[in-house]
Each structure stands twice: as structure tokens, then as C-alpha cells.
C-alpha positions in Angstrom: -7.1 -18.2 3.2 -5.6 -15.1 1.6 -6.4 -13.5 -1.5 -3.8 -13.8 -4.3 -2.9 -11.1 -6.4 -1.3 -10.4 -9.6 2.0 -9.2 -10.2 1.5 -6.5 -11.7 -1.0 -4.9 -9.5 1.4 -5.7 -6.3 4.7 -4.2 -7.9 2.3 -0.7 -8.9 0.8 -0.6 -5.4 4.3 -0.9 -3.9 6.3 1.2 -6.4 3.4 3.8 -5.3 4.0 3.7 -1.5 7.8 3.8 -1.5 8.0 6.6 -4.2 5.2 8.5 -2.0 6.3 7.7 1.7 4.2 8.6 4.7 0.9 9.8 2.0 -0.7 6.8 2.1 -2.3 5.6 5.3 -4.6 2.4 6.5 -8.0 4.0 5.1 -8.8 2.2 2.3 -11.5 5.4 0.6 -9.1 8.1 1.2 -6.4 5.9 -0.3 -8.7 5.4 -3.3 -8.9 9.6 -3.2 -5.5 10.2 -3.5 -5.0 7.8 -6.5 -7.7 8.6 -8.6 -5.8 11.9 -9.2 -3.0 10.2 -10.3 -4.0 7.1 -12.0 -6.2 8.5 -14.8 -7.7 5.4 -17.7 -7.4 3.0 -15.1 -11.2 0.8 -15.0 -12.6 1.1 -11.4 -11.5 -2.9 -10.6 -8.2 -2.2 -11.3 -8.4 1.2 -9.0 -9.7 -0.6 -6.6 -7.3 -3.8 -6.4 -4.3 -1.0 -6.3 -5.7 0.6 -3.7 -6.3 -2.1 -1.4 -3.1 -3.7 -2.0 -1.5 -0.6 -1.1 -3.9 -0.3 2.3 -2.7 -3.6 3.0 0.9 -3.4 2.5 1.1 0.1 4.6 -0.4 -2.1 7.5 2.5 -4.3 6.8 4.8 -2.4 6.7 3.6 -0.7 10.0 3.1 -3.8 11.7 6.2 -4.9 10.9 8.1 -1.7 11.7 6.6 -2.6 15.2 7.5 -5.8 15.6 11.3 -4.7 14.7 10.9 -1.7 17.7 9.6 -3.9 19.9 12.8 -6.6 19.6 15.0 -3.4 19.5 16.2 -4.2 16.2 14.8 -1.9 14.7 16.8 -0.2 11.2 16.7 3.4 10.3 14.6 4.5 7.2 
């Protein structure tokens, strides 16, 4: 079973990775370094779903940009 999140907490983390391509990577603590720069006032449960939302939708995202390259159908970003 998956873990369901809320809304608003998936539409922050991925707002975050498309406005800041390429910074964030798979590694869920220096994730959680580069945001706590940015996200001042936000309680450490709330830092911590965002971050691992947005660890988890960059492995998406990967693994899905190499499914497409392995089909060959693959779009330019």
C-alpha cells in the first residue's frame, strides 16, 4: 500500500522541483538541507512530508524519463 498525501503538500513539493530543476536529487537529508533555507515557519512534520514528497517525485520523474528513453519516445525538456 502507498502512503496518501495531501494536496497541498503534493502541489508545494512539485511547484518546488519544477521551479528549481536539476537542484533537487534522490537524497532525502540533503533535500531537507536545501529547503530548510527556504521554507522558514514551517513545523518539522510539514518539512519533512515536503521533502519526501519531493524525493519521491524526482525518482519519478527520473524513472519515468527512462522508461520514455528506453521506448525511444522520449520528449525534449
Amino acid at each position: 500500500m502507498g502512503s496518501i498525501r495531501q494536496t497541498n503538500i503534493k502541489r508545494i513539493a512539485q511547484d518546488l522541483v519544477e521551479t528549481n530543476q536539476g537542484l533537487f536529487t534522490v537524497d532525502f537529508n540533503r533535500n531537507r538541507e536545501l529547503l530548510k533555507g527556504s521554507m522558514e515557519g514551517v513545523s518539522k512534520r510539514t518539512m519533512n512530508l515536503i521533502t519526501g514528497y519531493v524525493t519521491r517525485y524526482v525518482l519519478k520523474k527520473q524513472s519515468r524519463l527512462k522508461k520514455e528513453i528506453e521506448q525511444g519516445t522520449a520528449t525534449a525538456e
